[in-house]
C-alpha positions as CSV (number, residue, x, y, z in Angstrom):
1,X,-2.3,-42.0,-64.1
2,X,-4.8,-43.4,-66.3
3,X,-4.5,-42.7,-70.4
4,X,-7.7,-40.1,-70.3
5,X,-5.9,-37.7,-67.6
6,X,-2.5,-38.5,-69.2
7,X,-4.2,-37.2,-72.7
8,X,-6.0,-34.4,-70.5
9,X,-2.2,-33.3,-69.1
10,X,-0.9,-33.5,-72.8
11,X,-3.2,-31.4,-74.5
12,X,-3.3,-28.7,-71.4
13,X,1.0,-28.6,-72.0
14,X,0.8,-28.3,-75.7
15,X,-1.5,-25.5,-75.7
16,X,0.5,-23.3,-72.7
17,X,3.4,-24.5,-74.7
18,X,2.4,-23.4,-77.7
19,X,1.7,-20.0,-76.0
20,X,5.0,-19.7,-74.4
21,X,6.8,-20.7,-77.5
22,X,4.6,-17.8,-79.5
23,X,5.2,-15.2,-76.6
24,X,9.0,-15.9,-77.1
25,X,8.9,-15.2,-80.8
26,X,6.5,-12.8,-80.6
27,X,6.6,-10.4,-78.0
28,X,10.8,-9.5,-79.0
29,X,9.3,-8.5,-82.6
30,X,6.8,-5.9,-81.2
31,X,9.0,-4.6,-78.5
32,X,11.8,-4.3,-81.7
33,X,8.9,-2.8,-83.9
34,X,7.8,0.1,-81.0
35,X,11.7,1.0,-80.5
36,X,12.6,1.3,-84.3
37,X,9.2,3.0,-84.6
38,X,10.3,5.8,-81.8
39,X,13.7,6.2,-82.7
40,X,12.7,7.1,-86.5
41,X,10.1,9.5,-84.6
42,X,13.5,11.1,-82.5
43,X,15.3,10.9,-85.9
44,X,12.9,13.0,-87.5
45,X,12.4,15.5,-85.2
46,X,16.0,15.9,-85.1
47,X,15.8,15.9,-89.3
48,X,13.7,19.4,-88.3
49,X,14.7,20.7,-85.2
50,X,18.8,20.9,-85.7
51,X,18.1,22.9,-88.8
52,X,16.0,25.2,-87.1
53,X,18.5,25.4,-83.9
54,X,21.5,25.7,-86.1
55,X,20.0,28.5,-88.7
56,X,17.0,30.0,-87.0
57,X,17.8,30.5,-83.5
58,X,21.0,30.0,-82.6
59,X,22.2,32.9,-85.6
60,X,19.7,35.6,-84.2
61,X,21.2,35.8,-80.7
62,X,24.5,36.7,-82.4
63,X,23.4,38.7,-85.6
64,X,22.8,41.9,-83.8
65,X,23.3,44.1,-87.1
66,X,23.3,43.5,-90.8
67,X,27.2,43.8,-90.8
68,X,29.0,41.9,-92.8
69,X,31.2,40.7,-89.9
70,X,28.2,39.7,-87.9
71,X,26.3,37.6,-90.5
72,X,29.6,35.5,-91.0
73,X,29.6,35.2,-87.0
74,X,25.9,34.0,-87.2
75,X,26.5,32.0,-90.4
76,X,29.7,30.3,-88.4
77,X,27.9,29.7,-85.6
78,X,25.2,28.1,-87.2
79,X,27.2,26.0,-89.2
80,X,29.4,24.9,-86.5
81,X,26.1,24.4,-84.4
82,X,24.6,21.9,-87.2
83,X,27.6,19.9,-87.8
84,X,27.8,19.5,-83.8
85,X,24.5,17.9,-83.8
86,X,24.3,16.3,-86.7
87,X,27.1,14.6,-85.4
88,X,25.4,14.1,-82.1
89,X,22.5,13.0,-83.1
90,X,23.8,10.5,-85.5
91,X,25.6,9.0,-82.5
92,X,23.2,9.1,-79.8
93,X,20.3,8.1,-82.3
94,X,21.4,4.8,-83.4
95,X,23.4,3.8,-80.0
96,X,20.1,4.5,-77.9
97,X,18.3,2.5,-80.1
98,X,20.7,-0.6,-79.9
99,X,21.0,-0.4,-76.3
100,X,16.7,-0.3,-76.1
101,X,16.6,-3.2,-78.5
102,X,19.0,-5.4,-76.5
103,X,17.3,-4.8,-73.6
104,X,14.0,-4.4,-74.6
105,X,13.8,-8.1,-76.8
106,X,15.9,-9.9,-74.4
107,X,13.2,-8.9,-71.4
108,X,10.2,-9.1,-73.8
109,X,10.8,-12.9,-74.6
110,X,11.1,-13.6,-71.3
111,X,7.5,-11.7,-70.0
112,X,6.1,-13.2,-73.6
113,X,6.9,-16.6,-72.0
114,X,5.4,-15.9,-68.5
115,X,2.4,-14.7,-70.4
116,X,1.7,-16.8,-72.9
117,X,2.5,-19.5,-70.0
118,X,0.1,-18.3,-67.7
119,X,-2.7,-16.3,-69.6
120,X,-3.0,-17.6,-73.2
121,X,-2.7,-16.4,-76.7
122,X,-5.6,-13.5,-76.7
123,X,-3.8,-11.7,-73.4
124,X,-0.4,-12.5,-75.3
125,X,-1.6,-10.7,-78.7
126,X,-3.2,-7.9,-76.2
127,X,0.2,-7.3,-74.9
128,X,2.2,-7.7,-78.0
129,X,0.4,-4.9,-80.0
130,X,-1.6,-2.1,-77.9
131,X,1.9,-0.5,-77.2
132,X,2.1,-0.1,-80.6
133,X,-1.5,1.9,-80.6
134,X,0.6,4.5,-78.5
135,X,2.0,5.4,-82.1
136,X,-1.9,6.5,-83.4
137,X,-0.7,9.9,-83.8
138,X,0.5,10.0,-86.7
139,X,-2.0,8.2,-88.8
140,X,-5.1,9.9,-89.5
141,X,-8.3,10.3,-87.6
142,X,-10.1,7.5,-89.3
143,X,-6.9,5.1,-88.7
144,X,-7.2,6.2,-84.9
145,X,-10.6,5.2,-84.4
146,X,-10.1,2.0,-85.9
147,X,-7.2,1.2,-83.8
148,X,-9.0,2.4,-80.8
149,X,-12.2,0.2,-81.6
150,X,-9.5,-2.8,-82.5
151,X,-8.0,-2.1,-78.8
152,X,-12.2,-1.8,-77.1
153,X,-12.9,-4.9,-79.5
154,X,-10.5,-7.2,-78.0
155,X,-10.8,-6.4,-74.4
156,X,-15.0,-6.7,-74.8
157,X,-14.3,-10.3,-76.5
158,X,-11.8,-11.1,-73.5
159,X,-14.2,-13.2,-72.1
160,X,-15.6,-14.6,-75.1
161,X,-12.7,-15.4,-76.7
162,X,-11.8,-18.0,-73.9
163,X,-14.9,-19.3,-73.7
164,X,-14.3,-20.7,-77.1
165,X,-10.9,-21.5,-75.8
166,X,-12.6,-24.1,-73.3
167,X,-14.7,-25.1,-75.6
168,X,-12.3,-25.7,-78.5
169,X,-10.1,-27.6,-75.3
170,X,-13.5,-29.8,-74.5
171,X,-13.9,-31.0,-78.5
172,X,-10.3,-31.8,-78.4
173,X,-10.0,-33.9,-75.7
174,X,-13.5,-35.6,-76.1
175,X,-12.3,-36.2,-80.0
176,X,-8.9,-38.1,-78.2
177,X,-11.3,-39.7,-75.6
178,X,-13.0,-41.0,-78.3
179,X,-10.4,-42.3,-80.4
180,X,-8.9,-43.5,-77.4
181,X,-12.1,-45.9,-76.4
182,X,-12.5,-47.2,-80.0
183,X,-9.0,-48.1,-80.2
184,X,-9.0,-50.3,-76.7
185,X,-12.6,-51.3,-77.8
186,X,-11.8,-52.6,-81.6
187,X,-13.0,-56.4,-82.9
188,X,-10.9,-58.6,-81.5
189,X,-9.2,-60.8,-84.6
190,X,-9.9,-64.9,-85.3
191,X,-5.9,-65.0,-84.6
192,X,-6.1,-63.2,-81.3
193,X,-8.9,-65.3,-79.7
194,X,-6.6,-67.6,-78.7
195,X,-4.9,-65.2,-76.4
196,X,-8.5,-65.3,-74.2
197,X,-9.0,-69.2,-74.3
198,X,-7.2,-71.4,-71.0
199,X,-4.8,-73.7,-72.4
200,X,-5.5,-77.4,-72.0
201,X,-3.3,-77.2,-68.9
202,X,-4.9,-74.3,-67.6
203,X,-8.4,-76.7,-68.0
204,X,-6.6,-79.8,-66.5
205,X,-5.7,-77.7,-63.1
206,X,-9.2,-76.5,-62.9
207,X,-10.8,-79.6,-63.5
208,X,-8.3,-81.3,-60.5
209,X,-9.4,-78.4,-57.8
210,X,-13.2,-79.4,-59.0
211,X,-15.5,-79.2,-55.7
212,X,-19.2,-79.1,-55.5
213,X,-21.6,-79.7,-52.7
214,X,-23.7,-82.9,-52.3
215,X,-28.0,-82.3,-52.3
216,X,-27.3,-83.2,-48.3
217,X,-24.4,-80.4,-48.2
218,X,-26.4,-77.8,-50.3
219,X,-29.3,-78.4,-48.2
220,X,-27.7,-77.7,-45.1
221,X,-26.1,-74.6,-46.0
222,X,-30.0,-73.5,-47.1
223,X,-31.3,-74.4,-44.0
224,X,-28.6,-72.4,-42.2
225,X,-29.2,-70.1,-43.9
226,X,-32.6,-69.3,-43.4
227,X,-32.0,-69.8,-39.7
228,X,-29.8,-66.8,-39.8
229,X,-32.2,-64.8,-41.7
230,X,-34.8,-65.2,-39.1
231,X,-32.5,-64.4,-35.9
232,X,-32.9,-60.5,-34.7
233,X,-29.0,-60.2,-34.3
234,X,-26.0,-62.2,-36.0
235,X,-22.1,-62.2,-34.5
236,X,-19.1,-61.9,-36.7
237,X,-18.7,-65.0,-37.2
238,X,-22.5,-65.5,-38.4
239,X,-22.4,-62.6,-41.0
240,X,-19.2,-64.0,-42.5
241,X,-21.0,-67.4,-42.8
242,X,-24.3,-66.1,-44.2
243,X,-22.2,-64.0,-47.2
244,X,-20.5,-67.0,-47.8
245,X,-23.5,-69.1,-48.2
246,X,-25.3,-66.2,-50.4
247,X,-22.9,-66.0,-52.8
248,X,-22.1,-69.4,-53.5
249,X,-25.9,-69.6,-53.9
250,X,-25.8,-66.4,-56.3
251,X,-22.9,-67.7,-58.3
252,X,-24.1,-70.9,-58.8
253,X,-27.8,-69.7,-59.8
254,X,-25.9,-67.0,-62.1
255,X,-23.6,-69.3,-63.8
256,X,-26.9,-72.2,-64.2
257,X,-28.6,-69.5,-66.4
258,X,-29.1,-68.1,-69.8
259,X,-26.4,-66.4,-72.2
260,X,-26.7,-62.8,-72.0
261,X,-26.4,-62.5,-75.8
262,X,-28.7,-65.4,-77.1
263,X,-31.1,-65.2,-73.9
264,X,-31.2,-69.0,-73.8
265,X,-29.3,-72.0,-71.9
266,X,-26.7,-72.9,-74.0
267,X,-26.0,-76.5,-74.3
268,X,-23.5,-78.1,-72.5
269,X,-20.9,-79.0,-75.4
270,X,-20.9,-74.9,-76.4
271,X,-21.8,-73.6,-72.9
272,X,-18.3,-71.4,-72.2
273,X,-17.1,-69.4,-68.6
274,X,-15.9,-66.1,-69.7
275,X,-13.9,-64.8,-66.0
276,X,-12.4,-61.8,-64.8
277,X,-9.2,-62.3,-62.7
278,X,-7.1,-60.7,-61.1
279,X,-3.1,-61.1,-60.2
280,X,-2.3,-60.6,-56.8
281,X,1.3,-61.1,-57.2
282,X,1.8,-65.2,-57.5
283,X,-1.4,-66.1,-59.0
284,X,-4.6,-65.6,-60.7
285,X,-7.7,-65.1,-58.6
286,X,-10.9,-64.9,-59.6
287,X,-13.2,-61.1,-59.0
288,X,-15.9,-61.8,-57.0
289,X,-19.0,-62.2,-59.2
290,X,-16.9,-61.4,-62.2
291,X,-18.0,-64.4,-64.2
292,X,-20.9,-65.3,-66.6
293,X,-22.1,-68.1,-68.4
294,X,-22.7,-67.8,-72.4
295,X,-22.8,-69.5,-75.8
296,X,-19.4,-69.8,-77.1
297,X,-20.2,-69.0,-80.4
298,X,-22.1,-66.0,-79.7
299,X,-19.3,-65.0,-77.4
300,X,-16.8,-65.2,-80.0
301,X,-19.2,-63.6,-82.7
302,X,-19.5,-61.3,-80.2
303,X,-16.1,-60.2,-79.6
304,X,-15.0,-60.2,-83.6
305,X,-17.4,-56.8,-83.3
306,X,-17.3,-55.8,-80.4
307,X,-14.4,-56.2,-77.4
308,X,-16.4,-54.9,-74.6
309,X,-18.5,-57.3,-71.7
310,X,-21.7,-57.7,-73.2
311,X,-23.2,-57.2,-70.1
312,X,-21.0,-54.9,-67.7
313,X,-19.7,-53.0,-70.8
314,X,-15.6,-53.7,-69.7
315,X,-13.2,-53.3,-72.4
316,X,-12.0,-57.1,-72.7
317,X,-8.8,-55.9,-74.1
318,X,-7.5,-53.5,-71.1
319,X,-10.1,-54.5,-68.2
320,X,-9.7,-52.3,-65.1
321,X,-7.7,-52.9,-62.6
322,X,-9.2,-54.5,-59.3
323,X,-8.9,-53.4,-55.5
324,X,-8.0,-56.8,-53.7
325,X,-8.5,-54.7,-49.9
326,X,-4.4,-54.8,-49.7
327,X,-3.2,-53.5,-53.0
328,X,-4.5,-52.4,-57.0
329,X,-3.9,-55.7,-59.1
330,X,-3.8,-56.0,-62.2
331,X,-6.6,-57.7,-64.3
332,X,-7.5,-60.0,-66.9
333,X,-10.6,-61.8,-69.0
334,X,-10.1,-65.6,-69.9
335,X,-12.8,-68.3,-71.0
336,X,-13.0,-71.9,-70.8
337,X,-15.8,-74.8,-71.3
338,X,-17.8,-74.4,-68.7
339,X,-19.2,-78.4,-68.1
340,X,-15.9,-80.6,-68.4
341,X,-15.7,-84.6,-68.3
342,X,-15.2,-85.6,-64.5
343,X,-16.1,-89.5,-64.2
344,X,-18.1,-89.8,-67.1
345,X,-20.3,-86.8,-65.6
346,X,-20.8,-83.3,-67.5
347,X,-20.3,-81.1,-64.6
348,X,-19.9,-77.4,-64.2
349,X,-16.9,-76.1,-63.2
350,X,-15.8,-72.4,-62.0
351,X,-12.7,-71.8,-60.0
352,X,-15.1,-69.0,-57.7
353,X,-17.6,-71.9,-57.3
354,X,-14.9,-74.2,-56.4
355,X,-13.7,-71.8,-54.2
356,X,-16.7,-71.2,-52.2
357,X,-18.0,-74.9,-52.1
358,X,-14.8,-75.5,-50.7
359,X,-14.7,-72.8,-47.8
360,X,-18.3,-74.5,-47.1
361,X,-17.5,-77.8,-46.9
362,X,-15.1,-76.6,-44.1
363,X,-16.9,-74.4,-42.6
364,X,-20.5,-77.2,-42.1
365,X,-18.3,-79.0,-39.0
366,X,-17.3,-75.7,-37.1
367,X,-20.9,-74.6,-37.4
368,X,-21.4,-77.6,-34.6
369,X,-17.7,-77.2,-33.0
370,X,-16.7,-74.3,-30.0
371,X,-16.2,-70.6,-30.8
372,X,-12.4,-71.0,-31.2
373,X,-12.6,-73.2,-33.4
374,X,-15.0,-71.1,-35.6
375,X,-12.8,-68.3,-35.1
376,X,-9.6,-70.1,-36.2
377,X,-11.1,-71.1,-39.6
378,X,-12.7,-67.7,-40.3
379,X,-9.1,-66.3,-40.0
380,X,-8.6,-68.4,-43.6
381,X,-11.9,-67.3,-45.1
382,X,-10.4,-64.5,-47.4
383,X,-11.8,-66.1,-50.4
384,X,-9.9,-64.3,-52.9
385,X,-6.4,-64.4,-51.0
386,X,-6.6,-67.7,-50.2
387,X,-3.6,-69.5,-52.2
388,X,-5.1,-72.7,-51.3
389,X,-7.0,-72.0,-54.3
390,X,-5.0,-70.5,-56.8
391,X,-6.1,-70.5,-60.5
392,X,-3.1,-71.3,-63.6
């Protein structure tokens, strides 16, 4: 999973998060609010009606004279009558409403999880507070249509409402996309340079494996080459050979030019190889064309500023990874002088170039030799897996 996804993933589980964890707190509040809210409406009807039952009603069905003995039957009754549901009520009343809030806050966090989960903080606040609209009767008309515009208000800025959602998500996670790439792409420190430079033993190996073609060799291969070029039709074995030759060709004319930075030849005692390889599980390969020629101290000037390729734009620091045609390798940049002493000679050396001069000086004799031949030595031209040619 690469670090933008990861951060992607993150933020996307902190905000439903967030929303679950508000849904849980706040859904059992309003669900406690609306049942305390209707049993003091039940409460106060019963404040009025078992007064009215127990000395209005109830005495007129058994008052059926103004004798004495028939108003104390009425008063007796009604007494009797209020004290029974006073009583009643008193019980009922509060054990109802501790029964609904149990119930009602223990299933209200759970659906204010789900929802705040799965639809987001405006549908949560939606759910969590029309119910309590049902209780608009008792305010006044004014208080009504507010609440009712409130209600009309939030379900016309539904859509609005996460827009801005996505939006506010997109600043986020380009603000921690941004912090991430100028982290992995800050100035690499005098101290640190050292961690990119071959050690002298690294620059010893090289300097043993160092192979270059004669004029006579590089001539050959040209003419070849231009053989190939002109033929309607080329086998396997051809179009293998022809690559071969145009990218030694390539490499060599790339890493024979200019310094990306300064846009001139650097000299020979400051001319530097910065390379891009890869690990393929033993070893350090080099990535096909994945190194460039420059001016040592513009490279390192460079790279105090800047840790990015100057010309690809790769974070030096954390280069991507690199697709070998058998497995995801990890990758690395390194630079070392480019022309090194070999027999009193300056000459340039690459591992890539000495790879490639190499596979051609093989390949010149089978170009004259029987098909099987050819065929056994193309089964070894896998430049970059070929461990005849490993690097440090």
């Amino acid at each position: 999973m690469g670090p933008l996804n990861f951060l992607r993933k993150l933020f996307s589980f902190f905000w439903h998060g967030s929303a679950a964890l508000a849904g849980f707190l706040l859904l059992p509040i309003a669900s406690a609010i609306q049942i305390l809210l209707l049993a003091f409406v039940v409460a106060g009807m019963a404040l009025v009606l078992v007064p009215l039952i127990s000395f209005v009603f109830l005495p007129r069905l058994v008052i059926d004279e103004l004798s004495f003995r028939s108003v104390f039957r009425g008063i007796t009754i009604g007494l009797g009558a209020f004290i029974g549901l006073s009583a009643l009520a008193l019980v009922v009343i509060p054990l109802m409403t501790v029964i609904g809030l149990g119930i009602g806050v223990i299933s209200s966090a759970v659906d204010g999880m789900v929802t705040g989960w799965n639809e987001g903080f405006l549908a949560l606040i939606r759910k969590a507070f029309t119910p309590l609209f049902t209780f608009s009767w008792i305010q006044t008309h004014q208080e009504e249509e507010q609440i009712q515009n409130l209600v009309q208000g939030l379900n016309d800025d539904d859509e609005h409402v996460q827009d801005r959602q996505t939006e506010l998500g997109n600043h986020l996670y380009q603000l921690l996309t941004q912090l991430f790439t100028e982290a992995n792409n800050r100035p690499i420190n005098q101290g640190d340079l050292k961690n990119y430079k071959c050690t002298g033993t690294e620059v010893e190996k090289l300097k043993k494996e160092y192979q270059i073609l004669d004029t006579n060799e590089e001539r050959n291969i040209k003419e070849y080459l231009e053989k190939l070029k002109e033929k309607p039709t080329l086998s396997p074995d051809e179009i293998k050979h022809k690559a071969l030759i145009e990218r030694y060709l390539d490499v060599k004319e790339r890493l024979n030019g200019s310094c990306p930075i300064t846009l001139e030849v650097p000299e020979k005692s400051n001319a530097v190889l910065l390379v891009k390889q890869y690990y393929d599980g033993s070893t350090w390969l080099p990535v096909p064309n994945g190194a460039q020629i420059f001016d040592r101290e513009s490279l390192e000037g460079w790279l105090k500023t800047n840790a990015v390729h100057p010309t690809t734009r790769e974070n030096i620091v954390s280069p991507e990874q690199y697709d070998d045609g058998h497995k995801i390798c990890n990758t690395r940049y390194r630079y070392h002088p480019y022309y090194i002493d070999i027999q009193g000679r300056q000459c340039g050396v690459s591992q890539e170039l000495n790879n490639l001069a190499s596979l051609l000086k093989n390949s010149l004799p089978i170009l004259k030799s029987s098909k099987s031949d050819q065929r056994q030595l193309d089964d070894n031209l896998d430049i970059n897996r070929s461990h005849a040619w490993s690097f440090f």
